[in-house]
C-alpha positions, -999 to +999 in steps of 0.1 A: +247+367+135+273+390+121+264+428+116+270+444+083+286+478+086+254+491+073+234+481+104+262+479+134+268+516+125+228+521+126+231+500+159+262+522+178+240+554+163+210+546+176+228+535+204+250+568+212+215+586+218+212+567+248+204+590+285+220+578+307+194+577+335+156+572+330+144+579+360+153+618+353+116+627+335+092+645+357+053+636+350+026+659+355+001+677+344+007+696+309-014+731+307-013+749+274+005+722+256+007+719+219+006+689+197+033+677+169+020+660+138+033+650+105+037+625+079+072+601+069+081+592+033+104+570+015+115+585-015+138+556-031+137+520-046+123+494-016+144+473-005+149+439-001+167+410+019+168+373+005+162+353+036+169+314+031+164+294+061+191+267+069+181+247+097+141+243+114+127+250+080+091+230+096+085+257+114+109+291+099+094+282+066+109+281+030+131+307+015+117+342+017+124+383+001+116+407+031+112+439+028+138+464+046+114+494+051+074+488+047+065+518+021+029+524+012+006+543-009+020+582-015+057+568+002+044+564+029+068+549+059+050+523+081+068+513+114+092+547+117+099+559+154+090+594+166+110+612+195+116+639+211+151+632+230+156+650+261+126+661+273+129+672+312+093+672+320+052+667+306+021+645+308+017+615+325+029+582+306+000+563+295-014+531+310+000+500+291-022+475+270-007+447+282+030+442+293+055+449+271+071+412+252+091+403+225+084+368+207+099+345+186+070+331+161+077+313+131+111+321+133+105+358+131+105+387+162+073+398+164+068+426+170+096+435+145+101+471+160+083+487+191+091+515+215+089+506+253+090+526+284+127+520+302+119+486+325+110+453+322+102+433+285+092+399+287+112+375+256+089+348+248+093+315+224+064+307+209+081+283+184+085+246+192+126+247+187+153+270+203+157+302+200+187+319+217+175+357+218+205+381+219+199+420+225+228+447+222+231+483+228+254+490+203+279+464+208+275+455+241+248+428+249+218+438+271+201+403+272+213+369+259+182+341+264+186+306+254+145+297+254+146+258+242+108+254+250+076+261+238+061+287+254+085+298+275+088+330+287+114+348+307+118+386+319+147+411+316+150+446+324+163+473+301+168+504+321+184+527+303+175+544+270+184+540+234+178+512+209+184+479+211+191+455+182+176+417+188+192+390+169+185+352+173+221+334+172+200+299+164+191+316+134+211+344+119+182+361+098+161+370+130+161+407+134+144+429+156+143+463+169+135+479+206+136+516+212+138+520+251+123+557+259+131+577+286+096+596+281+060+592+269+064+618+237+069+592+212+049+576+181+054+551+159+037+553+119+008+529+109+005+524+074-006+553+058+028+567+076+011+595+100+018+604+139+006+629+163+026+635+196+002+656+220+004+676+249+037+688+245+047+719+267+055+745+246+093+752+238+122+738+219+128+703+212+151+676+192+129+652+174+143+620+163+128+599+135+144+561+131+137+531+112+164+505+110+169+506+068+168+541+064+189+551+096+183+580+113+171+617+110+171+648+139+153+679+132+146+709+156+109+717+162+094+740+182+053+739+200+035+767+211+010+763+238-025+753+219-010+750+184-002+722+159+033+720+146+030+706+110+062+682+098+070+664+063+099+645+070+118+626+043+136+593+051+166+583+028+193+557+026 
């Protein structure tokens, strides 16, 4: 799949905000921390992408609109990514549900965008026809999988933070997102577009907001110790 210069420069921005080592965050115990909460919009026409499916149409489906950025009731942004970039030290990372995976179903990534803890992600084909699952940082590739069977499932490690765009070069419409943290202060919307990052240490931070239509925003936020930091953050193309 070819990048339009609209997403490979979301891709190498996304990208750029990479650390370069994740084992550099310190866990512990937080005492007096404060918690960051906040709602993102859309203000702005939703968009849409024709998808038309050329080949494996039994099981991709017939021709299809998608929508670019899920908007809800009061603008509401489902699916953005929460942040805060460079953070030296704080709580504990939480246990994980279940493994972390990415997996081809219906000719679709699902899920479409996730945020993972630097390490291992599992790329799994549930379809009965290949996929060949391609991940990049940037422009340079992190993964490439052919998975030609059912079911198949096959690790790969992704060590070092920033985003990674997944494409499917079986079928150029697949497109998927992975944000690779370097620490546990992150969130990601549900539908009515809310988040709450908790037991921050108090001080300055960078907070970075992403979803792949809209690009990204960085805002400076500061938590005192036993406080709520309020945030309205506005997404635009």
């Amino acid at each position: 799949m070819k990048l339009n210069s609209t997403t490979w420069l979301l891709a190498v921005a996304l990208s750029a905000m990479a650390v370069p080592c994740a084992e550099s965050y310190e866990a512990g115990p937080v005492t007096g921390g404060g918690t960051i909460e906040g709602m993102v919009t859309f203000n702005g026409e939703v968009p849409m992408k024709q998808v038309i499916p050329t080949k494996d149409v039994e099981v991709c489906g017939a021709a299809r609109e998608d929508v670019l950025i899920r908007v809800g009731p009061d603008k509401a942004v489902e699916s953005a990514i929460i942040y805060l970039a460079e953070v030296p030290k704080g709580k504990d990372w939480p246990p994980p549900a279940k493994p972390p995976e990415i997996d081809n179903v219906k000719c679709r990534f699902v899920p479409e965008i996730q945020v993972i803890r630097a390490g291992s992600l599992d790329v799994v084909n549930t379809d009965p026809v290949l996929h060949n699952t391609h991940g990049y940082y940037g422009k340079r590739t992190a993964f490439n999988l052919a998975l030609p069977n059912k079911d198949q499932r096959i690790p790969v490690e992704l060590k070092r933070a920033g985003t990674v765009r997944v494409d499917c070069d079986a079928h150029g419409w697949m497109e998927g997102w992975i944000y690779v943290v370097d620490n546990p202060y992150y969130a990601v919307t549900g539908p009515d577009g809310k988040f709450t990052i908790g037991d921050v240490p108090a001080g300055d931070y960078k907070l970075v907001v992403a979803q792949p239509y809209a690009g990204v925003v960085e805002q400076a936020v500061s938590v005192k110790g036993g406080e709520s930091t309020k945030l309205a953050i506005e997404l635009k193309k």
